[in-house]
N, C-alpha and C positions, 0 to 999 in steps of 0.2 A: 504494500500500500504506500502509494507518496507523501511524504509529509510535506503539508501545508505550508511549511517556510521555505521550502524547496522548491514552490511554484511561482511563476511569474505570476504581477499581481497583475488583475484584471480593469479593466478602465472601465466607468460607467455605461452600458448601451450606448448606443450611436443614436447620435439625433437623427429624426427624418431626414434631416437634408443632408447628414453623415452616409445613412445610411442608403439613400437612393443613389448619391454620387459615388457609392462602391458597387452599388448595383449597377449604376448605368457601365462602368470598369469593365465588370464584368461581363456583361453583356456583351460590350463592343471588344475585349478580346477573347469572347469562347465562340460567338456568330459575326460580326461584322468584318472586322483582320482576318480571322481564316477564308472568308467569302471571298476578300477582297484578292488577299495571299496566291491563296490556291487558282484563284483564276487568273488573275494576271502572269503568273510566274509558269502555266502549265505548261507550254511550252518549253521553257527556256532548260536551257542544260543545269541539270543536279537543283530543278523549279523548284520538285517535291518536299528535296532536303531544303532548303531554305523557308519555305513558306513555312513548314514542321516548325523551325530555328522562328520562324519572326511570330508565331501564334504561341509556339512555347515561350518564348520570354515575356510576354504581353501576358502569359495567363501563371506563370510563375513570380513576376513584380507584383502586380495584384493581389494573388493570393498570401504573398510575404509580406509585406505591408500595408495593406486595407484589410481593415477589420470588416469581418460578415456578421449577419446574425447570432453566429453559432461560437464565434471568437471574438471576445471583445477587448484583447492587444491588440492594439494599432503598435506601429512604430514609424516615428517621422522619419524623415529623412534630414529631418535639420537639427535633432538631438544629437548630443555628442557622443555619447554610447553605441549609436546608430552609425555613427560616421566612421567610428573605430572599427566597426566590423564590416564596412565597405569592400576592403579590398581581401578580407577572408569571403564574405561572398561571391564577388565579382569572380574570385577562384576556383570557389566553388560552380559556379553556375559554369565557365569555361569549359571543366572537366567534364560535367552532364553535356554543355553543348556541344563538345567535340565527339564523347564518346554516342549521341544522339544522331548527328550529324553522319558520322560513318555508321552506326548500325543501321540507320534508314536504307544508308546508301545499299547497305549490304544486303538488307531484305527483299529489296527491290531488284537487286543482281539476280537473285537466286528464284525470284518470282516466277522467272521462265520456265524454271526446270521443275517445279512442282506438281503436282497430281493435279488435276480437274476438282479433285473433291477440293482443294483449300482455294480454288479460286471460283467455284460458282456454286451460290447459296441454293438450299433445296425449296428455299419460299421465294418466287417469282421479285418480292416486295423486299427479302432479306437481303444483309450482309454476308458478304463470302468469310472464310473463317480466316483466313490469311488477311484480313483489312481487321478482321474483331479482334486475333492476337496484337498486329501491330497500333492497332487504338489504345489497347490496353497494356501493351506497354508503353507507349508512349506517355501514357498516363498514371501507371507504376513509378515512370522515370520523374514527372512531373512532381507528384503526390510528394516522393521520397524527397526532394531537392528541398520543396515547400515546408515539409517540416522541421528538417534539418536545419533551415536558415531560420524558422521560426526557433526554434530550439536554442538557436547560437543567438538571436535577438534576445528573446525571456532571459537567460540566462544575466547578459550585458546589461538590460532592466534592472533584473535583481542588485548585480552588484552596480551598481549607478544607486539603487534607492538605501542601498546599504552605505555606500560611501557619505549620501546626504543626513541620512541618521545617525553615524560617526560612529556606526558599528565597525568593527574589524572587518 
């Protein structure tokens, strides 16, 4: 069981207009940016893996620092606790983005040479099982990123509210 002082403290609910302007965030990078992404970019050489790169990081910032419903840590970007762990994130995100980056590429290589069954769905209306794997990892890779930098944020909170109490 976690102990209570070991958790980041939580901020008041989001005001409506807090909390519609994380809505609208979100909205415009889980439908609008991948809309735009994926269609403009279909063509173009290695389109795929980029637009993947420009919707991931649009739905990984969001979800790291706008507070939802369900999480009510925000972290600014203009605190200094936040600022400190800038370039631990931005390293971290590189890492997921690189290692995203080629395994898109890679799954897409390999696409060709797979069976019928992983690329055409048995429901006229469904997804093929080869797009459900790579959505979901994609969003495995996603999820894991977002809480991890949450995690490295809370943490940077605590010791920030700990330093202003003149605790050790």
């Amino acid at each position: 069981m976690d102990d209570p002082s070991q958790q980041p403290p939580q901020d008041p609910p989001p005001a409506p207009e807090e909390a519609a302007g994380s809505l609208f965030l979100i909205l415009l990078f889980v439908f609008v940016v991948p809309l735009i992404a994926f269609g403009s970019l279909r063509h173009e050489p290695h389109g795929f893996q980029i637009a993947t790169l420009i919707t991931y990081t649009g739905i990984v910032f969001v979800f790291t620092f706008c507070r939802a419903r369900w999480e009510f840590t925000s972290y600014s970007l203009d605190e200094p606790y936040v600022q400190e762990q800038v370039p631990r994130l931005v390293g971290i995100y590189f890492l997921y983005a690189i290692a995203l980056y080629f395994g898109v590429g890679w799954a897409l290589s390999i696409r060709a040479s797979l069976s019928g069954w992983w690329l055409q769905s048995s429901d006229p209306k469904g997804t093929p099982p080869f797009d459900l794997v790579l959505l979901a990892t994609i969003g495995a890779a996603a999820l894991s990123q977002i809480l991890a930098s949450r995690r490295i944020l809370g943490r940077a909170k605590m010791e920030e509210d700990r330093r202003q109490r003149g605790e050790p």
